[in-house]
C-alpha positions in Angstrom: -3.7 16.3 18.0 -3.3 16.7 14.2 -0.2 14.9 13.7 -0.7 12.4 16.0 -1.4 8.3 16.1 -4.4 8.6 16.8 -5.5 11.0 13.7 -3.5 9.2 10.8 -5.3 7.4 8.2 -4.2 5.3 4.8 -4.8 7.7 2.0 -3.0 9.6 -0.7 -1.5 12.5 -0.2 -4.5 14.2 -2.8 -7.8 12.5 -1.0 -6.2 13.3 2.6 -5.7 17.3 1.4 -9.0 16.9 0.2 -10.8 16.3 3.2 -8.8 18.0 5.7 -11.6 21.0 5.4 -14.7 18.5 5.6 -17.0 17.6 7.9 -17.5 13.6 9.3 -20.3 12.9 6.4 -17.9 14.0 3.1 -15.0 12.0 5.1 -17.0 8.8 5.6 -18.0 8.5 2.1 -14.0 9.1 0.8 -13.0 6.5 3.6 -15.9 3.8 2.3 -14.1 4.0 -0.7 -10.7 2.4 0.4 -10.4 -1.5 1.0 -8.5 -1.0 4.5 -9.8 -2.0 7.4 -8.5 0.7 9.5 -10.6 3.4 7.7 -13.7 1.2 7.8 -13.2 1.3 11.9 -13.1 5.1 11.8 -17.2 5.2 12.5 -16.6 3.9 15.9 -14.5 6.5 17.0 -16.7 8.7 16.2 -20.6 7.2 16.3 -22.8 8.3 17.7 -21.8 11.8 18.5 -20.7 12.1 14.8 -17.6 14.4 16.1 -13.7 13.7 15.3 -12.3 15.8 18.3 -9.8 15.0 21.4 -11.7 12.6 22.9 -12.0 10.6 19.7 -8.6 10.7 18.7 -7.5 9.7 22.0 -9.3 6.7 22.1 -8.5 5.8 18.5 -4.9 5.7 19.8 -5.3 4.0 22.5 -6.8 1.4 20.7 -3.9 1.6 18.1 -1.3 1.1 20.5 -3.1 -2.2 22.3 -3.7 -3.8 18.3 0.2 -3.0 18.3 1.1 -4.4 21.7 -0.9 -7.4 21.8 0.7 -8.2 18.2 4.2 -7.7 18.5 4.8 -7.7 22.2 
């Protein structure tokens, strides 16, 4: 799961070593700080269980793939 679609996000190569150690809180406040959209739509992945595991990262994919589809299908 760690290198996959569904557990990418927009951030420089310094921020995204920096929070690959911390919990959902200390991530959410580092992703609030970036003007994309994508990062912003992270909480509903994970609310209200407040875990970024399998589960989560499946359906984030999911739901990256179906933005892609309906797009550029």
């Amino acid at each position: 799961m760690l290198h996959s679609l569904g557990n990418l996000a927009l951030l420089s190569n310094s921020a995204n070593g920096g929070l690959q150690d911390l919990g959902w809180e200390k991530k959410k406040q580092t992703f609030r700080k970036y003007p994309f959209k994508m990062l912003l739509e992270l909480e509903q992945f994970v609310e209200p269980a407040q875990v970024w595991d399998a589960p989560a990262i499946e359906k984030r994919r999911k739901a990256i793939v179906d933005f892609a589809l309906a797009r550029w299908d």
